[in-house]
C-alpha positions in Angstrom: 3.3 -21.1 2.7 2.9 -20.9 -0.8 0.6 -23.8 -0.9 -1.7 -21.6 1.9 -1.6 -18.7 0.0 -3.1 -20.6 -3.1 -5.5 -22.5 -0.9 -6.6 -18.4 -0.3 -7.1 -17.6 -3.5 -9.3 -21.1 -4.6 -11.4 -19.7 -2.2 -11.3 -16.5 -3.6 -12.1 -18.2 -6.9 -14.7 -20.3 -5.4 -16.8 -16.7 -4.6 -16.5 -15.7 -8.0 -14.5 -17.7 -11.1 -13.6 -14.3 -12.4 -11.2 -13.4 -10.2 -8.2 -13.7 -12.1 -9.8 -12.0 -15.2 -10.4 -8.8 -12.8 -7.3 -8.8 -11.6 -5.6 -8.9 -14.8 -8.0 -5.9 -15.7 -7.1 -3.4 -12.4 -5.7 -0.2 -13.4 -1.7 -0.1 -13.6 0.5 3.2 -13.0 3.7 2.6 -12.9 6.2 5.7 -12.1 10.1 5.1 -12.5 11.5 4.4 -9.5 13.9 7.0 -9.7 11.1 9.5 -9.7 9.1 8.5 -7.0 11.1 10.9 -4.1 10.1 13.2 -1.4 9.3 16.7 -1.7 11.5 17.6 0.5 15.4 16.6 1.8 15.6 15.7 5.6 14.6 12.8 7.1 13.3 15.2 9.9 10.8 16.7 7.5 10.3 13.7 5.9 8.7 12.5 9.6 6.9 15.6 10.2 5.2 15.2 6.7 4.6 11.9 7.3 2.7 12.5 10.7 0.7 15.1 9.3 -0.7 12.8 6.3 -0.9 9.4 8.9 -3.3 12.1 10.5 -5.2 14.1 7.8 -5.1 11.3 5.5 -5.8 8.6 8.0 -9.1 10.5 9.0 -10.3 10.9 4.9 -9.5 6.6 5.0 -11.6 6.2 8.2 -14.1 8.2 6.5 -14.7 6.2 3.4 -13.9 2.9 4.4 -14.5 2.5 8.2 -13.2 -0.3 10.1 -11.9 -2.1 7.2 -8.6 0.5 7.1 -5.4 0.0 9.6 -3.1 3.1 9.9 0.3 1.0 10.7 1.4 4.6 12.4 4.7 5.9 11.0 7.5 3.6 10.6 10.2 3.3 13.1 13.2 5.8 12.6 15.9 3.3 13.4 14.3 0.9 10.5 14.1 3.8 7.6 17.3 4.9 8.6 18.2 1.4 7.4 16.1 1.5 4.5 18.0 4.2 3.3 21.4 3.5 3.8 21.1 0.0 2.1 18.0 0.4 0.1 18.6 3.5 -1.5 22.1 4.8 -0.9 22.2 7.1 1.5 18.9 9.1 -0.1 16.2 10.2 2.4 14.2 11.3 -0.4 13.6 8.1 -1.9 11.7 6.5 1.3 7.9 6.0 0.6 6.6 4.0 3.4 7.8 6.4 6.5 3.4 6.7 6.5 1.7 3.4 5.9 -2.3 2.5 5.6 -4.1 -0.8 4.6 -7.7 -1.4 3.0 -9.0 -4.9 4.0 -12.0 -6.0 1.1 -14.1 -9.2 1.7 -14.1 -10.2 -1.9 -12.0 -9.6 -5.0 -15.1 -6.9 -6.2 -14.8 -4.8 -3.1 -11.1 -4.5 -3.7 -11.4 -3.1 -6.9 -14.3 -0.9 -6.0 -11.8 0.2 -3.3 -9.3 0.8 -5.9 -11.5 2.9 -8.1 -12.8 5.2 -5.0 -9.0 6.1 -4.0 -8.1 6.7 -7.2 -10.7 9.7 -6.9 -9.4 10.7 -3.3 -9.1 14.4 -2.4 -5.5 15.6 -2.2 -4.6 11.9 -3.3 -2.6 11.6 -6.6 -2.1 7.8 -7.0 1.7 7.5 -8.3 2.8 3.8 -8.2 0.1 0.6 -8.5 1.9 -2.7 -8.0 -0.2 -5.6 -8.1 1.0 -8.8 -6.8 -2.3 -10.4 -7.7 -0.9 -11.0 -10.9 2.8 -11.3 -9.6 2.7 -12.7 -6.1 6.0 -12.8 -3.7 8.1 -16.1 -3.8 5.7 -17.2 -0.5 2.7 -16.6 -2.5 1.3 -13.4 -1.1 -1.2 -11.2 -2.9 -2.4 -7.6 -2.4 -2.5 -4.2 -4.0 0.6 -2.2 -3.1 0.3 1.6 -4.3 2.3 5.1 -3.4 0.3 7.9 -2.6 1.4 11.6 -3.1 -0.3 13.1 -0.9 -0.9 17.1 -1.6 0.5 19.3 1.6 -1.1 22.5 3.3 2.4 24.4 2.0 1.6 23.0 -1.9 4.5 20.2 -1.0 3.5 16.1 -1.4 4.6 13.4 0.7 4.5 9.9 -0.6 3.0 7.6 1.0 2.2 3.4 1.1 -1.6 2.5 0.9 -1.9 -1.7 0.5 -5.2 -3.5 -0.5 -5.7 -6.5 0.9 -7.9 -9.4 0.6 -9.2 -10.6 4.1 -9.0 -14.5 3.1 -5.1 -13.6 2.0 -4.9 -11.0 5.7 -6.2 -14.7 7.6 -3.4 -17.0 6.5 -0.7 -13.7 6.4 0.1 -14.5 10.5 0.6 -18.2 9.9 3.3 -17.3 7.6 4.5 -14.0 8.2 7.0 -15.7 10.2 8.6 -16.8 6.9 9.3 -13.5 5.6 
């Protein structure tokens, strides 16, 4: 699957040469781990938050990028809860991706034009930018993984998980997801 991955990305390359040069170029924010947490204690409240932005923050997606954006709908309860315990010891408050959206960009340009227009999104304060352009996953995969805090009616954030994706990388994903 690595090999399919790269075969992706030649074509990628094959659009436009530059493609690594802009990737090495895409902003970078990188918060400490330990600082990226909920507002809030309760996983609960961390749900009800996280409906409430799939919703409102959902819509604002739809809005600016139409049918290229996938709400993957709140995470299952029984998976987090999982998360938590062996992820993050026991802490509710560390969970980002209870609320989870996906750009899909034809070409390498769109993606960063993508990048640039969340970065200016209303009640969006982009937190965390990992690009796996530059440092793929041991099967090869690329995209654009950011957290989101996401600015509450009460003055509260919820972090959330917004990924950029190629749609050459999205069409060889299912042949290998199984890998994962």
């Amino acid at each position: 699957s690595v090999r399919i991955h790269e075969e992706a990305m030649k074509k990628e390359r094959r659009k436009d040469p530059n493609v690594d040069e802009m990737v090495k170029d895409m902003p970078v924010i990188k918060t400490r781990k330990d600082e990226l947490r909920q507002s809030c204690k309760g996983l609960d409240t961390i749900y009800k938050d996280a409906k409430f932005v799939t919703n409102e923050l959902g819509k604002l997606l739809l809005e600016e990028f139409g049918s290229r954006t996938r709400i993957a709908g709140l995470k299952d309860r029984l998976k987090a809860e999982k998360k938590i315990a062996n992820k993050y010891s026991g802490d509710e408050t560390k969970i980002r991706d209870i609320s989870r959206f996906s750009i899909i960009a034809r070409s390498i340009m769109q993606l960063i034009k993508d990048l640039e227009k969340v970065l200016t999104l209303e009640k969006c304060t982009v937190v965390n930018i990992k690009n796996k352009f530059i440092t793929p996953n041991a099967l090869g995969y690329r995209d654009i993984n950011l957290n989101i805090s996401y600015e509450l009616p009460d003055g509260r954030t919820h972090l959330c998980e917004l990924q950029l994706h190629l749609q050459g990388i999205i069409d060889v994903k299912e042949a290998t997801h199984v890998h994962y």
